[in-house]
N, C-alpha and C positions, 0 to 999 in steps of 0.2 A: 504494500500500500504506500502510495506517496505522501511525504511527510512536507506538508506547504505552510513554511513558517515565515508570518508575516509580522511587522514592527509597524505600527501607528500611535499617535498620540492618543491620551485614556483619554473617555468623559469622566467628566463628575463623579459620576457612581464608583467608577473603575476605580480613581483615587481612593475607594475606603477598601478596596482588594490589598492594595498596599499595606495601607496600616493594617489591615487581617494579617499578613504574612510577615509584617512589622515585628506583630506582635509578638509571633508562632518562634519568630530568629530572639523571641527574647530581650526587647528593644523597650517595650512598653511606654506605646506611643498615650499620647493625650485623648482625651476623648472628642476632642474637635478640632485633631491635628488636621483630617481633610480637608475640613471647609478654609482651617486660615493658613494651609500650606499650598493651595489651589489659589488666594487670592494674590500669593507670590507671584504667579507666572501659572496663566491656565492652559498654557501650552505645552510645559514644560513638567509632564509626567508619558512617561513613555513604557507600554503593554509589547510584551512579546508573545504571537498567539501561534499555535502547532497546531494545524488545522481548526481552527477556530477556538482552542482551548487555551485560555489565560498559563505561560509554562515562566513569563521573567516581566520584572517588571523595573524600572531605575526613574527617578527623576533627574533632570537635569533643567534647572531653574535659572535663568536666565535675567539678570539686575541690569535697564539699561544694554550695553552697549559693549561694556566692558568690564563684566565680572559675571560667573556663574559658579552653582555649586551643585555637586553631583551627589546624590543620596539612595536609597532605598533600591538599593543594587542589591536583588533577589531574584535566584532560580528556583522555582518549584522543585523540592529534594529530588524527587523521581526523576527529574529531565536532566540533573546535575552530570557534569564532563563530556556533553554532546557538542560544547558549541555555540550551545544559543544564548549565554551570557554574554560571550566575546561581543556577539554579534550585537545586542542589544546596548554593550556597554562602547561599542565603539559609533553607533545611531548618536547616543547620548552628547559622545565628545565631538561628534561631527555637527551639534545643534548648538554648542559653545564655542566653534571654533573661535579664534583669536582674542576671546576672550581669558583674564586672569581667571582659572577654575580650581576652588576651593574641593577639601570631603574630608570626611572623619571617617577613615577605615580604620577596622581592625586591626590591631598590631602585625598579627600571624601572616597579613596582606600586606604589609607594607613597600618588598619585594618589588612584588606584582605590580602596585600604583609608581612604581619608580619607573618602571618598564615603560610607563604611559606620558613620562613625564612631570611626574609629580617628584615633590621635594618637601623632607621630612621637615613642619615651622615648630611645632611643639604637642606635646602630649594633652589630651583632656583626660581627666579623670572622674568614673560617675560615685557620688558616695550617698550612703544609706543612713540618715537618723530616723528617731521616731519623733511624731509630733508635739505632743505630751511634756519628752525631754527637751526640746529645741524652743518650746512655745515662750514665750513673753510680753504681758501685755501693758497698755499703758507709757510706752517708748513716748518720749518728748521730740518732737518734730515731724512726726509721723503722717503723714495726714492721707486717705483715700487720692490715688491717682486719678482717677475719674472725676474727681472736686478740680482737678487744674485746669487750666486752657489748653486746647491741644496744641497751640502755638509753641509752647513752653514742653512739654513735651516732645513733641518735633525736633526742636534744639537740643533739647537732652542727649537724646536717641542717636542723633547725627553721626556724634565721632566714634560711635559703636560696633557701626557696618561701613563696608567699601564704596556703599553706594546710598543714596536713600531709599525704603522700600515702605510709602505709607499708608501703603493697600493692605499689604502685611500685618504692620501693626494697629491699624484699625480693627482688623477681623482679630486678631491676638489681645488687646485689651479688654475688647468686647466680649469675649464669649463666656457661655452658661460654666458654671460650676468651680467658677477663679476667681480669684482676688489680688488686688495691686495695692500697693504702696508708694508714696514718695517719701522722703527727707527734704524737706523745706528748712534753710538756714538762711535769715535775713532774704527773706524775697527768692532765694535761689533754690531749683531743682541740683540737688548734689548726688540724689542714689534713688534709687526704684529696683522693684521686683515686681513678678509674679509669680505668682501658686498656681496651676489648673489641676485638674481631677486627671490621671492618667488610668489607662487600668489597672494597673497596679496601686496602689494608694496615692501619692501628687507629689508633682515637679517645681518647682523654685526653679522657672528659666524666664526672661533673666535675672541675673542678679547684677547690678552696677550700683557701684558708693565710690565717695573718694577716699572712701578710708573703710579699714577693719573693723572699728566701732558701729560706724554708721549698716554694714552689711550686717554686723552681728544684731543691730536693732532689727534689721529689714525683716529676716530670717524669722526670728521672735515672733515679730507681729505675723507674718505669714502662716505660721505653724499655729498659732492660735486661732488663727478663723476656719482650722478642719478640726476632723473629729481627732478623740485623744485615740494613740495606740494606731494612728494612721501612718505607713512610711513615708517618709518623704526625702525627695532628690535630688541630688544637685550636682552637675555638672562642672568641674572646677580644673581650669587651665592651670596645668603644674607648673608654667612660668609662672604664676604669680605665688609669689614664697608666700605673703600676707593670707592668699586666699587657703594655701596647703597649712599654714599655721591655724586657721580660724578654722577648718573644719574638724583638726583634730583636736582641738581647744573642746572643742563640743562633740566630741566622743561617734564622729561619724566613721562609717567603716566603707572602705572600699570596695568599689565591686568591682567595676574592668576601666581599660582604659580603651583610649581611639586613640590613634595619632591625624592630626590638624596634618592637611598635607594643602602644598599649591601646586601649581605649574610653572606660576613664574613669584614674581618677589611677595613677602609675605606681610599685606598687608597691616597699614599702621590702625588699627581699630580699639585704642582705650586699652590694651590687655593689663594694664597695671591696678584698672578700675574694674576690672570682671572679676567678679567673685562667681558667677554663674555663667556659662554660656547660655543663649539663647535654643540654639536647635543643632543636631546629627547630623537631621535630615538636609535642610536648605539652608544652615551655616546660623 
């Protein structure tokens, strides 16, 4: 029987196939990583299908002009060593071309992403507290980021990513089952977070302060608007020493890491002020 394997960009729906197979590799995506990972770039999720049967699926999300980043790079276990990854993950890089292109792969893959042109910029690290232990309430400067202007947010956010993406973070503030924060000092945005529900218990991405204190408030306040005895996640770029001190300060355990990889120079984006990365998936 003929095996007719075709690559097209997903709909809508297709994006929650992803986070299903997200999940399955052990990733434990958000529960409305779809909708605000599709307002990144709704062109830029790509289905690999074997006669009409979903077998790879990868995003490659496209910022602008000149930056992209490659994510959710999965073969259905069964179809694995045939091929049709190569194939799907080189569609990907052919839809970023000339673009600076970010990913967070697996360590064990690191190799492989060299092979394509990528180059090791630093490690992210994902770690495990409970909410209970981590929660804090009543932080002084604190205040609901939804209470600011989005002007001022905007500006926040800016030196964070390579590019501006405010489609993004409108569908990222906004959605059901999360909570934000800002740090307000004299008139100024200095750190924010958020919490959302993942399926797994909830993710703290991002996290930005300009100091250790001010993250360690963020954190506090965050873990106190879920329930107790809930896990919770956080993402933490092992260049930042402040951010590797403050999570073992508070008794977080590690689970794995990824290594931050580019193609070409590595992005100047605050890493001194992340205490959280934002996403795996689209950076």
């Amino acid at each position: 029987m003929n095996q007719e394997y075709t690559i097209r960009t997903m709909t809508r729906d297709e994006v929650n196939l992803a986070i299903d197979w997200a999940a399955q590799e052990g990733w434990n995506p958000g529960l409305e990583d779809a909708h605000c990972y599709y307002q990144a770039d709704p062109q830029g999720f790509l289905i690999g299908l074997l006669n009409d049967e979903p077998v790879a699926v990868i995003s490659a999300v496209k910022y602008g002009s000149s930056f992209g980043f490659i994510g959710f790079y999965i073969v259905k276990p069964e179809y694995r060593g045939q091929g049709l990854g190569l194939k799907i993950w080189q569609a990907a890089m052919a839809r970023l071309d000339g673009c600076n292109i970010g990913l967070d792969g697996v360590v064990e893959q690191q190799e492989n992403y060299k092979k394509s042109g990528f180059n090791f910029a630093y490690s992210n690290r994902r770690y495990q507290g409970i909410s209970h232990r981590l929660a804090c309430r009543g932080a002084a400067d604190l205040v609901a980021l939804d209470s600011l202007p989005s002007e001022m947010i905007k500006q926040f956010l800016m030196p964070f990513f390579p590019v501006q993406r405010n489609d993004f973070w409108h569908a990222w503030l906004g959605q059901n089952n999360a909570f934000s924060v800002g740090v307000i000092v004299s008139g100024e945005l200095q750190g924010a977070g958020v919490i959302r529900q993942c399926q797994e218990g909830y993710k703290i991405a991002p996290l930005f302060a300009k100091n250790a204190s001010q993250a360690v408030a963020i954190i506090g306040a965050l873990s106190a608007k879920v329930a107790d005895d809930s896990a919770v996640y956080l993402d933490v770029p092992t260049c930042n020493s402040e951010a590797l001190a403050l999570v073992e300060k508070l008794n977080m355990t590690a689970v794995f890491d990824t290594a931050r990889m580019y193609t070409k120079e590595t992005p100047s984006v605050g890493i001194e002020k992340t205490f959280g990365v934002t996403s795996f998936e689209i950076g």
